[in-house]
C-alpha positions as CSV (number, residue, x, y, z in Angstrom):
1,X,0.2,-12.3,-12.2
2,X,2.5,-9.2,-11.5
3,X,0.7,-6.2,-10.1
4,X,1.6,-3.0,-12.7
5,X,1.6,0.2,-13.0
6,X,-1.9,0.0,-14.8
7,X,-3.6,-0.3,-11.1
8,X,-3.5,2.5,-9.2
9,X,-2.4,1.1,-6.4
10,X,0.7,-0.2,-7.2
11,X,1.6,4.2,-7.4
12,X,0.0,4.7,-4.4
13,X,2.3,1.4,-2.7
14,X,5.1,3.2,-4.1
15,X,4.2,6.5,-2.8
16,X,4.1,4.8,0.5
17,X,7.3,3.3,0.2
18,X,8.9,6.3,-1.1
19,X,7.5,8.3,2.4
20,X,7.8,5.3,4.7
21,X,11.4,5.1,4.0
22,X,11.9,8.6,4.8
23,X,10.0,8.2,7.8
24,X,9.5,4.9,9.4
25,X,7.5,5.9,12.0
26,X,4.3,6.8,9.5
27,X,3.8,2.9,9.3
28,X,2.5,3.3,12.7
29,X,-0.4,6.3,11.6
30,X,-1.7,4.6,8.2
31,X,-5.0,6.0,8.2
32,X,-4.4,9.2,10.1
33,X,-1.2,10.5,8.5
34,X,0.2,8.4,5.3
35,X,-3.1,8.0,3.5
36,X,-3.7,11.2,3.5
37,X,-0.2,12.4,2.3
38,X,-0.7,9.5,-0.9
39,X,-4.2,11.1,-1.7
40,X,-2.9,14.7,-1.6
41,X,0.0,13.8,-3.8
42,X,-2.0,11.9,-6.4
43,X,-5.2,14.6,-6.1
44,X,-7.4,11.7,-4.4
45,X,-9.5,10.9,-1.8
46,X,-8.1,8.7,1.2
47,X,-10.7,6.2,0.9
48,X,-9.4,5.6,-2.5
49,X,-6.1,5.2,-1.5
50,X,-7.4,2.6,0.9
51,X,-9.0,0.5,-1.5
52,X,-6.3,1.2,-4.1
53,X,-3.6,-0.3,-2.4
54,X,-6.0,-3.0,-0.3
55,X,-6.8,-4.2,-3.7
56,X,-3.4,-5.1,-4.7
57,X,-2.2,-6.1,-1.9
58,X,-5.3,-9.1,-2.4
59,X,-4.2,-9.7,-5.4
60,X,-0.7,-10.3,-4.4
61,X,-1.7,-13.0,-2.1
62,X,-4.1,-14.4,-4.2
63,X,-1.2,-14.9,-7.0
64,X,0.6,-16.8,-4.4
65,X,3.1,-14.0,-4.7
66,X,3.3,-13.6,-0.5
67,X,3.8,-17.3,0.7
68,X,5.1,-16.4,4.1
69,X,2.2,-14.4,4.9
70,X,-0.5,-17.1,7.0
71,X,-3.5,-14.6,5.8
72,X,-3.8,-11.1,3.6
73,X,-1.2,-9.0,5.6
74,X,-2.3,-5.6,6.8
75,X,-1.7,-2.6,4.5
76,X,1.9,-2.0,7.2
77,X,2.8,-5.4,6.9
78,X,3.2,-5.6,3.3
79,X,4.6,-1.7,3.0
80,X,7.2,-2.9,5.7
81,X,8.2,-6.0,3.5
82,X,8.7,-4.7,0.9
């Protein structure tokens, strides 16, 4: 299964991206500073975002699409992978 831009949080993973590339150093402050930067650009609550992008991220793993993960990486694992 490929994760598309029909869940939410695949937008909200590339929002992340987008700012995380711009500046690295937000994968260090995931709940206190880039969550709340992907909910104001998408008009959202951070606790949406959360589950938004947790949600894909489990079914990435699930697929078998993250094989040199041991367990369900961490929200700044799979951002910095990818």
């Amino acid at each position: 299964m490929l994760i598309t831009s029909n869940y939410k949080g695949y937008h909200y993973i590339m929002t992340a991206y987008e700012l995380t590339r711009k500046k690295p150093e937000l994968l260090n402050c995931i709940t206190t500073k880039l969550y709340p930067m992907i909910a104001k650009k998408h008009n959202t609550s951070t606790q949406s975002v959360e589950r938004a992008i947790r949600t894909v991220i489990a079914l990435c793993f699930e697929d078998g699409m993250m094989p040199f993960f041991r367990g369900i990486p961490t929200v700044a694992q799979f951002i910095g992978v990818i």
